[in-house]
ZATITOR-435684 format. One record per residue: residue number from 0; y, x, z of N, C-alpha, C in turn. Coordinates in pm, whole numbers, always signed. Atoms other than C-alpha are relative to their C-alpha. Layout:
[NUM [Y X Z] [Y X Z] [Y X Z]]
...
end
This chain:
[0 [-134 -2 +59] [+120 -270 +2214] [+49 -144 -18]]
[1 [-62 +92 +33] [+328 -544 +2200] [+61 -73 -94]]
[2 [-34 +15 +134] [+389 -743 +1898] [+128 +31 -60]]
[3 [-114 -53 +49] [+671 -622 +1679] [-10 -51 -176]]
[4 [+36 +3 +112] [+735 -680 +1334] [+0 +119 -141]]
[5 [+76 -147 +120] [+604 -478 +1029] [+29 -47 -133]]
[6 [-29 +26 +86] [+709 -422 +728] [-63 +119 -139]]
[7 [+31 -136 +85] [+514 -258 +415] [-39 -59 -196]]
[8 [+19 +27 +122] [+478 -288 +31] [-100 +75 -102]]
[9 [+81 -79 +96] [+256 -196 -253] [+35 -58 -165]]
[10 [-59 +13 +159] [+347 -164 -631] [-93 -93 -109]]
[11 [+66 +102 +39] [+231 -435 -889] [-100 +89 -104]]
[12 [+96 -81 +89] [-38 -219 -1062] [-133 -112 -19]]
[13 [+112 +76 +17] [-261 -539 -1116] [-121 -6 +150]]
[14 [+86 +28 -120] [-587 -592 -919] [+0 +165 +73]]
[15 [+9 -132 -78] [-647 -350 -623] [-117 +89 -25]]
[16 [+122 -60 -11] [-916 -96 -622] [-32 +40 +159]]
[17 [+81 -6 -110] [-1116 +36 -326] [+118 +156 +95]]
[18 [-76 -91 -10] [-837 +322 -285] [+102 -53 +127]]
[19 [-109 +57 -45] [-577 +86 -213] [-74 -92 +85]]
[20 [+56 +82 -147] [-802 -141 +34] [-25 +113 +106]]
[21 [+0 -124 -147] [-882 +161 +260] [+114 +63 +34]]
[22 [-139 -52 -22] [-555 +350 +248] [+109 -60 +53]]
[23 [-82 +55 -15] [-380 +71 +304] [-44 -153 +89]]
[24 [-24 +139 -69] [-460 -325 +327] [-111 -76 +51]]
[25 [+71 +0 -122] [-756 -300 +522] [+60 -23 +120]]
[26 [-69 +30 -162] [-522 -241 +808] [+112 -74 -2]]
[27 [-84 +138 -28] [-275 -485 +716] [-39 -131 +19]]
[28 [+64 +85 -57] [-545 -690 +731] [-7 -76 +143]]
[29 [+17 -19 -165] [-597 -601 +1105] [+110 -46 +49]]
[30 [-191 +51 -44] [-192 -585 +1154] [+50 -162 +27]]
[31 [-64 +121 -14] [-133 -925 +1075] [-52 -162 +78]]
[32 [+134 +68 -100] [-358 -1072 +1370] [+94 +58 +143]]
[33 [-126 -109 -114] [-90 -788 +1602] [+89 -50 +46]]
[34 [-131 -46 +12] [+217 -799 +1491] [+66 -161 -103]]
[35 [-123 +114 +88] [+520 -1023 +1296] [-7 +50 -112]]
[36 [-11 -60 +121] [+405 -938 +938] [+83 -10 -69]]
[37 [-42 +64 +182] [+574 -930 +568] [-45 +111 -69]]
[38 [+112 -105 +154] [+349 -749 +269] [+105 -72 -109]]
[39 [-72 -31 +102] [+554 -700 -43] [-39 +20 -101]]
[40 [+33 -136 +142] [+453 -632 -390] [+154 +28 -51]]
[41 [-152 -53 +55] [+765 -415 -503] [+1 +8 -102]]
[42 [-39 -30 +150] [+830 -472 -846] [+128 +52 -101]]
[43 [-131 -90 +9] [+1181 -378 -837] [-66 +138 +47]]
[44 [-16 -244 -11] [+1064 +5 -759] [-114 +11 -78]]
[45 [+80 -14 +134] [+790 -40 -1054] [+95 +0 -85]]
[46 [-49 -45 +70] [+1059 -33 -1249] [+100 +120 +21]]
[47 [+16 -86 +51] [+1152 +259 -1185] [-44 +153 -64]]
[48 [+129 -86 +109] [+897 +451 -1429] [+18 -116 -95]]
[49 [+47 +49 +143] [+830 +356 -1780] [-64 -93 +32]]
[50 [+133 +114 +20] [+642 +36 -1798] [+61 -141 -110]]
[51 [-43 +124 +108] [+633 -288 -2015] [+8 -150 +62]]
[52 [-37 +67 -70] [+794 -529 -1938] [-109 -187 -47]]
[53 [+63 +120 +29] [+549 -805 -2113] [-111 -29 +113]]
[54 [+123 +19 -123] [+253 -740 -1830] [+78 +29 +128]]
[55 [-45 +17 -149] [+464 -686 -1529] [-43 -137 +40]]
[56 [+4 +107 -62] [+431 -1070 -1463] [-156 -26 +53]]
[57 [+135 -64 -76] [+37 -1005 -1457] [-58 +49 +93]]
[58 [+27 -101 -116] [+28 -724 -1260] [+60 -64 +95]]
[59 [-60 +45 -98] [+232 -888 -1028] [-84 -129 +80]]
[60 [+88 +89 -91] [+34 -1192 -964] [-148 +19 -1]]
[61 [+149 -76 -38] [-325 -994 -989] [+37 +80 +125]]
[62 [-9 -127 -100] [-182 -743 -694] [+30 -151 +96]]
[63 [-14 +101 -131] [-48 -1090 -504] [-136 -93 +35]]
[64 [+103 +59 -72] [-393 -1246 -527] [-107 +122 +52]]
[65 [+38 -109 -139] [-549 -930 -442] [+24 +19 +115]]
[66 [-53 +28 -59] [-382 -924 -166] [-86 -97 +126]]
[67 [+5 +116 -109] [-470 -1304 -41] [-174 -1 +3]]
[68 [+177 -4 -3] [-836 -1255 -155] [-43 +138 +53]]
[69 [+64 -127 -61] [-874 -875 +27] [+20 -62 +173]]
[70 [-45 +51 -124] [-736 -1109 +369] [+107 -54 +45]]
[71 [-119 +53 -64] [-424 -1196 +403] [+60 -123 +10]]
[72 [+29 +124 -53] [-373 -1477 +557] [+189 -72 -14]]
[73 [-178 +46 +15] [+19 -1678 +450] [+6 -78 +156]]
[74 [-2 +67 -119] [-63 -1866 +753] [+40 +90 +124]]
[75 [-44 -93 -85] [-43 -1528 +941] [+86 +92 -19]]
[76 [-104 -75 +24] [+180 -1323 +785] [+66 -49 -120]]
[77 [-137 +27 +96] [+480 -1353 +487] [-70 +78 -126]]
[78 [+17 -113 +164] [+333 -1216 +104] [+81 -48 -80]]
[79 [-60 +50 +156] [+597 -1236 -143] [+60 +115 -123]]
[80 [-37 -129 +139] [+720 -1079 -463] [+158 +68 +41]]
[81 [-131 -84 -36] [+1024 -839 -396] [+129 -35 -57]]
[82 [-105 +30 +93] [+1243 -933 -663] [+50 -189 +14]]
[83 [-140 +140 -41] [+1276 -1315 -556] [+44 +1 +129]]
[84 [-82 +22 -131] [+1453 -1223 -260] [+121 +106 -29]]
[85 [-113 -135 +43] [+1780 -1090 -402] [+89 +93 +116]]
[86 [-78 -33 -64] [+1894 -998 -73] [-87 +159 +13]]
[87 [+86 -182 +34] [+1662 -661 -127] [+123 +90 -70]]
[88 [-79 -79 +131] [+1905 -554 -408] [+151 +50 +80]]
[89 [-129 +7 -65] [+2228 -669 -221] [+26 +109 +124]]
[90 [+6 -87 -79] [+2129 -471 +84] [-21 +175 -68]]
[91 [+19 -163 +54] [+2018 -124 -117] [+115 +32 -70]]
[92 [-81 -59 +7] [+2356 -142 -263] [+100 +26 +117]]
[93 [-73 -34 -128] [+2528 -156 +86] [-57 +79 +41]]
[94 [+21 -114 -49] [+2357 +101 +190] [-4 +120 -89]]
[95 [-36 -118 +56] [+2439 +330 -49] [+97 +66 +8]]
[96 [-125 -79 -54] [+2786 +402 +78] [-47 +32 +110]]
[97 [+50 -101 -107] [+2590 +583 +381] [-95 +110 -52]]
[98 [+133 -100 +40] [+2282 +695 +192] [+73 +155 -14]]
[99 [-52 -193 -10] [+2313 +1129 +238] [-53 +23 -164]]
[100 [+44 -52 +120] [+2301 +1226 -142] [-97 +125 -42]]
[101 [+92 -131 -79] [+2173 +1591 +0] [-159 -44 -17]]
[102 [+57 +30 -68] [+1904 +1401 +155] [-108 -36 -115]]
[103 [+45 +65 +106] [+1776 +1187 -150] [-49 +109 -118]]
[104 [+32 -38 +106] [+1781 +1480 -401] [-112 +96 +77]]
[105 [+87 -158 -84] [+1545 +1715 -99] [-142 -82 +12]]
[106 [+131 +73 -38] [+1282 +1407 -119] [-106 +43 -107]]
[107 [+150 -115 +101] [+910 +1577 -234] [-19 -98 -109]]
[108 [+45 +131 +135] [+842 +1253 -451] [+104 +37 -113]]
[109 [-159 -19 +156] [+1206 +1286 -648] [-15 +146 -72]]
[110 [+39 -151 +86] [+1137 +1667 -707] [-71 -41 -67]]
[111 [+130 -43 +102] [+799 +1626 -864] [+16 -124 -80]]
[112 [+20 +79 +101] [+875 +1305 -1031] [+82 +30 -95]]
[113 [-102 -27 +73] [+1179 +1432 -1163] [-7 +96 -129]]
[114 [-12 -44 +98] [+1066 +1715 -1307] [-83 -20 -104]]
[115 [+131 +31 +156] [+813 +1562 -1569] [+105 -103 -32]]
[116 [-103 +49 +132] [+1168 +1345 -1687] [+149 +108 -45]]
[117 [-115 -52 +135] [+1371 +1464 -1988] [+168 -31 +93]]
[118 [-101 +60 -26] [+1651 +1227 -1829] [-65 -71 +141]]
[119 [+71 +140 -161] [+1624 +1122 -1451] [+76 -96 +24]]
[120 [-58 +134 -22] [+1739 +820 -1378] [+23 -34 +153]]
[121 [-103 +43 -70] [+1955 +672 -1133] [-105 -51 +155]]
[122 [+139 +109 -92] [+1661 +430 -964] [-133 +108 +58]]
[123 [+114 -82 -39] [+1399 +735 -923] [+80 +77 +112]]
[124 [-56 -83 -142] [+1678 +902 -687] [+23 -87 +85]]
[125 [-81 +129 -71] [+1789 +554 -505] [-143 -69 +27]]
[126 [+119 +87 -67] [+1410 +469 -441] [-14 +27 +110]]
[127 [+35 +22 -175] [+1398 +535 -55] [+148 -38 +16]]
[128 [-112 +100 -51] [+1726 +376 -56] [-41 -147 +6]]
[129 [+45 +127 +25] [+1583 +44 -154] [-114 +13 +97]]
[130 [+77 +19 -90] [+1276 +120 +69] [+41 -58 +107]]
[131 [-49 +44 -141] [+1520 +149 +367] [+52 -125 +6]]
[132 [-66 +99 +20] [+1664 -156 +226] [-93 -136 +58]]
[133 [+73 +112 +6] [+1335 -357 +208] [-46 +47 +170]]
[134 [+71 +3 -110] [+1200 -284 +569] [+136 -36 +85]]
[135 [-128 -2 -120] [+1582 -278 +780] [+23 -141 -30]]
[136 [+2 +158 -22] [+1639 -653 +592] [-67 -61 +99]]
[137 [+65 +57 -124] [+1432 -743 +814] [-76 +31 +140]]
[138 [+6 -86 -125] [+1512 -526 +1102] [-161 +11 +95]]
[139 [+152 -29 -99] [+1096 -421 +1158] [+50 +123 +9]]
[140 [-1 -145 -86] [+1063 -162 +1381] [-162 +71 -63]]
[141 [+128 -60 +30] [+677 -62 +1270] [-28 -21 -194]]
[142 [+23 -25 +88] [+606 +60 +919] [-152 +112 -31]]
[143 [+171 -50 +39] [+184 +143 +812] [+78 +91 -89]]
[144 [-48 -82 +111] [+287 +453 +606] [-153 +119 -13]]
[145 [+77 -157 +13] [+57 +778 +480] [+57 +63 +41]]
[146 [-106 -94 -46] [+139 +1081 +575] [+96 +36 -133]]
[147 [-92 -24 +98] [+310 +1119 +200] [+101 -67 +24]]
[148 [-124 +73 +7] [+576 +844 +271] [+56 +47 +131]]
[149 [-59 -105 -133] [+654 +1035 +648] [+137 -5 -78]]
[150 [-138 -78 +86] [+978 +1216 +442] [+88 -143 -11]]
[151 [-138 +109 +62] [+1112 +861 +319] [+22 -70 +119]]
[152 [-43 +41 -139] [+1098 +689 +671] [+43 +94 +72]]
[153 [-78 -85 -25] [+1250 +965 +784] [+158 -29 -41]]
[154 [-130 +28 +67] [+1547 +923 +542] [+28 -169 +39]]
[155 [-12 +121 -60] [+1525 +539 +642] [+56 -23 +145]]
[156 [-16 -44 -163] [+1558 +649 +1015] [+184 +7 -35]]
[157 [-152 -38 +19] [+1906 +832 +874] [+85 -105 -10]]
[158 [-131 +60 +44] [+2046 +572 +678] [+20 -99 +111]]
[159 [-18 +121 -130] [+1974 +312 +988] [+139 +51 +93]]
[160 [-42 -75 -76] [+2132 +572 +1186] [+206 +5 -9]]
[161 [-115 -26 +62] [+2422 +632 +952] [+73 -132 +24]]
[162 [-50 +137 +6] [+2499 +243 +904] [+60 -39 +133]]
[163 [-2 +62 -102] [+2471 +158 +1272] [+119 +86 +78]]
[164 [-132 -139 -36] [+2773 +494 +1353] [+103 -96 -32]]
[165 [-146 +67 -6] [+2994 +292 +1157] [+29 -124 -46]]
[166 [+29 +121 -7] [+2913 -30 +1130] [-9 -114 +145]]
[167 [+39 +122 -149] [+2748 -175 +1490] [-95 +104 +44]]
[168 [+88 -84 -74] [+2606 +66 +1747] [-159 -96 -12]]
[169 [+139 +45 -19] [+2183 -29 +1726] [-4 -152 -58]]
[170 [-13 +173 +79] [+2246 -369 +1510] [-126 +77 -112]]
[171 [+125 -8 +100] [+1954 -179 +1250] [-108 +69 +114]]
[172 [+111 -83 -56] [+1598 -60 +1439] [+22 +120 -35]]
[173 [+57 -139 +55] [+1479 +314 +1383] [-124 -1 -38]]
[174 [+128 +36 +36] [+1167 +246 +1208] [-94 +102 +23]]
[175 [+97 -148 -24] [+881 +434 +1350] [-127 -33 -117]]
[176 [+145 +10 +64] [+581 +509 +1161] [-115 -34 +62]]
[177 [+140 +39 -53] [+211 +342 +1184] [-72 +127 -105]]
[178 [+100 -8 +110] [+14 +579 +1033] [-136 -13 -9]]
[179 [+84 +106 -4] [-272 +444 +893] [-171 +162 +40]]
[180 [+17 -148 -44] [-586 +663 +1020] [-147 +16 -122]]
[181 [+48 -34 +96] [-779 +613 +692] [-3 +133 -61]]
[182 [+6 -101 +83] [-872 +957 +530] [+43 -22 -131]]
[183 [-76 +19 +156] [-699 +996 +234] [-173 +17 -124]]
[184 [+104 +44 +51] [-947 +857 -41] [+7 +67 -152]]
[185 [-50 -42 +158] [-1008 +1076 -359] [-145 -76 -77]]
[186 [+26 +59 +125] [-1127 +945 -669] [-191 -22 -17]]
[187 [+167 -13 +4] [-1542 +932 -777] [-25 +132 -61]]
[188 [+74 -113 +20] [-1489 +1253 -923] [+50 +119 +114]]
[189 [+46 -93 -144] [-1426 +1412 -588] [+149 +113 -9]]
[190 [-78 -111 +25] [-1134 +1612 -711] [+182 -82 +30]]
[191 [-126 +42 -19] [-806 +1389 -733] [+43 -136 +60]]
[192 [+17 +91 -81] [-681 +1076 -527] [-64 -95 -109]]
[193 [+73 +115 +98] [-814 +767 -644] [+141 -92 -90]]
[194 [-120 +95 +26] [-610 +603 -935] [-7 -43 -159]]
[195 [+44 +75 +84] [-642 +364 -1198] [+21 +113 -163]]
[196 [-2 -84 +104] [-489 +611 -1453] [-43 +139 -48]]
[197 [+126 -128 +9] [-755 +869 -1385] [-142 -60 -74]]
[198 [+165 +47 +22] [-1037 +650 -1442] [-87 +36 +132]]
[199 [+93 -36 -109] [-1183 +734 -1121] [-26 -95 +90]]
[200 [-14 +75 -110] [-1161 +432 -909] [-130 -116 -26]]
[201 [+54 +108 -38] [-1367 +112 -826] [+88 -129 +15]]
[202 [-67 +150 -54] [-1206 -250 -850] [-57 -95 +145]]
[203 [+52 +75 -107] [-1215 -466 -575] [-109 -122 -36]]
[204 [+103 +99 +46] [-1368 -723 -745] [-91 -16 -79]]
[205 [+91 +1 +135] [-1604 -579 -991] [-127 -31 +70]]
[206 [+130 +87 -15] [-1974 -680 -1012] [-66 +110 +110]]
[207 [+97 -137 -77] [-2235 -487 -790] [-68 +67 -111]]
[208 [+76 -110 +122] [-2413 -347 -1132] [+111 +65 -34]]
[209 [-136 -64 +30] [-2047 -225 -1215] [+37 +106 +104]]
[210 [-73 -129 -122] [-1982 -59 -875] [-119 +58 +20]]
[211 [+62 -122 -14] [-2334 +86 -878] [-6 +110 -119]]
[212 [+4 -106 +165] [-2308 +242 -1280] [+130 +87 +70]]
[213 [-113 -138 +32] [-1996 +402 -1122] [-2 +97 +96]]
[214 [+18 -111 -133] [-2087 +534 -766] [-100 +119 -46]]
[215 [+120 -114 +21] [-2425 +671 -938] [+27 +152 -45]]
[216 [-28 -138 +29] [-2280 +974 -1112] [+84 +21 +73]]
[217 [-111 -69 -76] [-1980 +1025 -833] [-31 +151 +75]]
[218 [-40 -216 -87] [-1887 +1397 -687] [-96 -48 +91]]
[219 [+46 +7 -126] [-2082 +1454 -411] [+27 +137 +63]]
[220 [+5 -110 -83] [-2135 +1765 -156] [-65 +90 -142]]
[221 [+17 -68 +94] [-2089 +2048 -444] [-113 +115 +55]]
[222 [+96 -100 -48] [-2341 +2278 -220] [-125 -78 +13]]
[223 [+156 +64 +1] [-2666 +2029 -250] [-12 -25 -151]]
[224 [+64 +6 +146] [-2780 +2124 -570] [-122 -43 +0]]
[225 [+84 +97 -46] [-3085 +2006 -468] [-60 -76 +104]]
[226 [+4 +119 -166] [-3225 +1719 -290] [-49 +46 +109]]
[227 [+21 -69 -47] [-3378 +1974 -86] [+95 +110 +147]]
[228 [-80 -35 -51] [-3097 +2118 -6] [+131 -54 +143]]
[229 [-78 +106 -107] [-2881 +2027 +330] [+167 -20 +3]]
[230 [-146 -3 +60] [-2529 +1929 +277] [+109 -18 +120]]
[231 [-71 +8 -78] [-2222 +1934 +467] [+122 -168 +1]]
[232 [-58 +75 +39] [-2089 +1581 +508] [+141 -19 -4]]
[233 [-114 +3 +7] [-1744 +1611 +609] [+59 +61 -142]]
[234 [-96 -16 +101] [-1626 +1739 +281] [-111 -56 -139]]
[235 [+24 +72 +108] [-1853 +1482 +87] [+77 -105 +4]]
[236 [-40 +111 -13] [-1683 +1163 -47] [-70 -88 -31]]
[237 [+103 +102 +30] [-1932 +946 -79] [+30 -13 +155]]
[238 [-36 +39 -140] [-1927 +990 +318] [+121 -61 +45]]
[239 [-160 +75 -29] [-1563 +917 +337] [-13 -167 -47]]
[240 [-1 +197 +61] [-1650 +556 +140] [-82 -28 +108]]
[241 [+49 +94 -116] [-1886 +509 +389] [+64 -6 +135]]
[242 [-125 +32 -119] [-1615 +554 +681] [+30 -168 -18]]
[243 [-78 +85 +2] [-1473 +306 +510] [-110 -134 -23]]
[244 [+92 +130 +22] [-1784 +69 +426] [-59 -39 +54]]
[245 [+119 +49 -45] [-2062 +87 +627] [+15 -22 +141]]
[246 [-12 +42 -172] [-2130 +2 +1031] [-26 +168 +29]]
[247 [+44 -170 -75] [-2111 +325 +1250] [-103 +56 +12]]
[248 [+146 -42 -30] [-2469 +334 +1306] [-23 +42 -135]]
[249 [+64 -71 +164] [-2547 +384 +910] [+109 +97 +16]]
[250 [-111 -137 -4] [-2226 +643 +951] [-52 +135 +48]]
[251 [+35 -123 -29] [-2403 +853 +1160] [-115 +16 -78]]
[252 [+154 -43 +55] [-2770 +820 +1002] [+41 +106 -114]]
[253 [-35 -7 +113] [-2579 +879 +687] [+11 +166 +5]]
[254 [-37 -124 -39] [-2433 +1233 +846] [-120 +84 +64]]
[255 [+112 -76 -8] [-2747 +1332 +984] [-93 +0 -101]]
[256 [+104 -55 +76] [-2963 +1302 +709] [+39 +78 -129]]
[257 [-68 -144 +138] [-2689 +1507 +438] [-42 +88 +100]]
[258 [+22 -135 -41] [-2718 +1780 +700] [-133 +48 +30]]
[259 [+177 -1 +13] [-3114 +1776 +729] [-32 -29 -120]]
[260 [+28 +48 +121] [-3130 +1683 +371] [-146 -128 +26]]
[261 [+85 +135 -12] [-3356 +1387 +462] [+21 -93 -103]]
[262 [-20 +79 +144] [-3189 +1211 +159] [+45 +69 -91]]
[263 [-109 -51 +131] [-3069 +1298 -164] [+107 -128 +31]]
[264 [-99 +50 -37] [-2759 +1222 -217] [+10 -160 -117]]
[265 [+35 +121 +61] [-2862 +919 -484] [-113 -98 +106]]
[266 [+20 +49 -97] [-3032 +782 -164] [+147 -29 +88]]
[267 [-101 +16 -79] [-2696 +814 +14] [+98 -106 -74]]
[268 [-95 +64 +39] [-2501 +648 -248] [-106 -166 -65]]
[269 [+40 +155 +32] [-2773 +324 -285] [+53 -59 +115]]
[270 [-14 +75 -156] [-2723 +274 +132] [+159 -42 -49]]
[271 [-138 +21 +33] [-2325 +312 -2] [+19 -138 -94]]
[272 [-33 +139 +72] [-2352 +71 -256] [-58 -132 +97]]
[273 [+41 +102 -68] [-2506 -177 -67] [+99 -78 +140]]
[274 [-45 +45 -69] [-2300 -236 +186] [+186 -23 -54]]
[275 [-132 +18 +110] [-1970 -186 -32] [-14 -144 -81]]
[276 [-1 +143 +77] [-2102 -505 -240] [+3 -111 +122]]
[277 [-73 +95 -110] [-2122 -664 +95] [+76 -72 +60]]
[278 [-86 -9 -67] [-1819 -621 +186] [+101 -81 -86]]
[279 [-90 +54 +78] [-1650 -702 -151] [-29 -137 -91]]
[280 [+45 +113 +68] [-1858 -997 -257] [+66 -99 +23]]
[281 [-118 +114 -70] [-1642 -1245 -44] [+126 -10 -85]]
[282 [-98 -39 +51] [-1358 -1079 -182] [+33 -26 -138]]
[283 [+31 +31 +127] [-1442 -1113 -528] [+4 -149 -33]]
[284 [-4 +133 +29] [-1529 -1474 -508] [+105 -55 +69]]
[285 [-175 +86 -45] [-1179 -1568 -311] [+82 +37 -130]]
[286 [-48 -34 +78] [-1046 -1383 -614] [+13 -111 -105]]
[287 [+24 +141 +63] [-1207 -1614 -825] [+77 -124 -41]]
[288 [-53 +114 -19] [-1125 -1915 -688] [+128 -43 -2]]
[289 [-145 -2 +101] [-739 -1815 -689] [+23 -33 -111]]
[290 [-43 -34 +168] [-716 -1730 -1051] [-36 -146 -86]]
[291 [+22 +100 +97] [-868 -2087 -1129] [+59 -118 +42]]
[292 [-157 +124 -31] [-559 -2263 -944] [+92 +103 -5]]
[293 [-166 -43 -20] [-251 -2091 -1050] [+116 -5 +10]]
[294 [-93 +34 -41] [-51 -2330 -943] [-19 -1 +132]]
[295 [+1 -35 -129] [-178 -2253 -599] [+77 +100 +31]]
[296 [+28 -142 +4] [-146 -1892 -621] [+191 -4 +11]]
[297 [-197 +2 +38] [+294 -1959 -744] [+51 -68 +134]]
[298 [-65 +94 -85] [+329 -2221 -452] [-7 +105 +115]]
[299 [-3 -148 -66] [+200 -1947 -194] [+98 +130 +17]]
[300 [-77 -91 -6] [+429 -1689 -325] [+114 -31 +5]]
[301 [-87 +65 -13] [+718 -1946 -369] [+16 -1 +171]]
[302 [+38 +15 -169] [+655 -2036 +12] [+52 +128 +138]]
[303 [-10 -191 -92] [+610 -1640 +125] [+152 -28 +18]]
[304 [-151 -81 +80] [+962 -1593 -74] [+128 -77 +114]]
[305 [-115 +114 -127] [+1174 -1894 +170] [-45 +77 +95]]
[306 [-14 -41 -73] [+1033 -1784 +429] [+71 +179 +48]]
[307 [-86 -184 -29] [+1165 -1366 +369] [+142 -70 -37]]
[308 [-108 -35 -11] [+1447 -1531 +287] [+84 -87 +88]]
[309 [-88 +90 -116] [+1551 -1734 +549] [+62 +126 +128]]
[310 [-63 -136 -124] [+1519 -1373 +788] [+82 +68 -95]]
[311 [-62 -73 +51] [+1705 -1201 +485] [+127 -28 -28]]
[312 [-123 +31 +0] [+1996 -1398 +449] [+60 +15 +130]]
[313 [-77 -47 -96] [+2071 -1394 +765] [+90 +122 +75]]
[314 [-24 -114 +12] [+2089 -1041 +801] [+77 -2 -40]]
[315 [-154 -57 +117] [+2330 -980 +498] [+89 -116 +55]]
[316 [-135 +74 -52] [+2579 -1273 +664] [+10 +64 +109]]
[317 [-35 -103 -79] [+2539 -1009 +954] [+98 +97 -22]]
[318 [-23 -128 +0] [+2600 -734 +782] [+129 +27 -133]]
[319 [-115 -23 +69] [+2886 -833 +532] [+104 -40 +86]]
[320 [-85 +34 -88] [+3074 -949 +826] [+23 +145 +92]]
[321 [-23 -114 -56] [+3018 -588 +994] [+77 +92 -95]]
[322 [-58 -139 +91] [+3117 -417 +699] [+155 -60 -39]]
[323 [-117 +50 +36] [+3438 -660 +686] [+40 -80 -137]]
[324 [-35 +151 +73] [+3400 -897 +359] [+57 -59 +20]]
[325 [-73 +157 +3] [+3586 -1200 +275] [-60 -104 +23]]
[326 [+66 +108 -49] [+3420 -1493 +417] [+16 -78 -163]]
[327 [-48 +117 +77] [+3360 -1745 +82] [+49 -88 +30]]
end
């Protein structure tokens, strides 16, 4: 495939866990070695949900050195914070005289978030407007999505669609989807995705005695009650972490000896830990070393931020001239 550029974001929920490196920036890892990156933490669409506004600035620069300490390289791709590039905002309100209102209230996320508020708010229906906002600024054609965000690049597709009718025939891409081919990653107790406000997850950077106290009691194959017993790996997750952890060769041993019961499954999850601390020990200590220059860490994201906005201004002097503005 030919390089193209890509565009994808993740919300400032502090440091990452092991959820959000497989699901996601594992392969933006890969991507930005491809393709014409820019990674995002969106803190404009953290607000909107309830949150406080005293630790946003936290979370925001724990998720941006996560981030530079899980791989990402400023040298190879663009990381900056969402909100200093006001041309995000400027663009999601121009595209709201196209956005399909229909369209916005039929999205699965807005149903189910909607109905657990008293009062919905304005910003929980106008969030895949701002999506389409943050990826078309900077007319990428390739977007890493799950299959849950499918529906909103979809609606992104529209409003491109819509804009470009009566605006400028093909002046916005049609953003196709990457999807990523990670198994969707549930939690350690085997039952719900993985997510910090379950308690179920793993940090990226916790200790190896920390990530083995938490793998040791995790779900496993609910039909090997005992070690005796032979288990079916595809619907263990302990196997799914090792998709994501170990070398293929321990992948398969791993799958032949649940189904021969050759191991218990506290054998399966030491080989797991072991190569999981492997993996995240690097990771951990780039973490580190960030957090003890944080005037590195600001200059970096300062840096990212010129560079999105040197492609983002341009755009919007595109696209207030298509839509007919007053020149200042």
């Amino acid at each position: 495939m030919a390089p193209q550029r890509v565009f994808s974001g993740i919300q400032p929920s502090g440091e990452l866990h092991i959820g959000n490196y497989l699901g996601a920036v594992q392969n933006w890892v890969t991507l930005q070695s491809q393709h014409d990156c820019l990674f995002c933490v969106v803190d404009l669409h953290a607000i909107t949900q309830p949150y406080d506004p005293a630790n946003l600035p936290a979370l925001t620069t724990d998720m941006a050195v996560s981030l530079y300490a899980a791989g990402l390289d400023p040298e190879r791709c663009i990381v900056f914070i969402q909100s200093h590039v006001a041309e995000h905002t400027e663009l999601n309100w121009l595209f709201s005289a196209v956005a399909p209102l229909g369209e916005l209230e039929r999205q699965t996320q807005f149903k189910d978030k909607s109905q657990r508020q008293e009062s919905v708010l304005l910003g929980l229906l106008a969030y895949p407007v701002l999506q389409a906002a943050d990826v078309l600024l900077y007319k990428a054609s390739l977007v890493p999505v799950g299959e849950d965000q499918v529906q909103h690049l979809e609606l992104m597709r529209e409003i491109a669609r819509r804009w470009n009718a009566r605006f400028g025939q093909g002046y916005f891409p049609e953003p196709q989807p990457l999807l990523t081919r990670t198994k969707r990653v549930l939690g350690l107790d085997g039952k719900a995705k993985m997510s910090k406000s379950l308690g179920n997850t793993i940090g990226l950077f916790e200790s190896p005695e920390a990530i083995w106290e938490k793998l040791r009691p995790a779900a496993t194959d609910p039909a090997r009650v005992t070690r005796k017993d032979p288990g079916t790996p595809e619907i263990c997750n302990i196997y799914t972490l090792h998709q994501g952890f170990s070398p293929p060769e321990v992948v398969a041993e791993v799958a032949d000896k649940c189904r021969t019961a050759g191991w218990g499954c506290i054998d399966c999850k030491r080989k797991l830990a072991d190569h999981m601390i492997a993996t995240l020990t690097p990771m951990r200590e780039r973490a580190a070393a960030l957090k003890r220059d944080p005037t590195g860490v600001t200059e970096r994201l300062r840096a990212g931020a010129q560079r999105a906005r040197t492609l983002a201004q341009r755009t919007i002097v595109e696209v207030r001239e298509r839509m007919g503005f007053l020149h200042e």
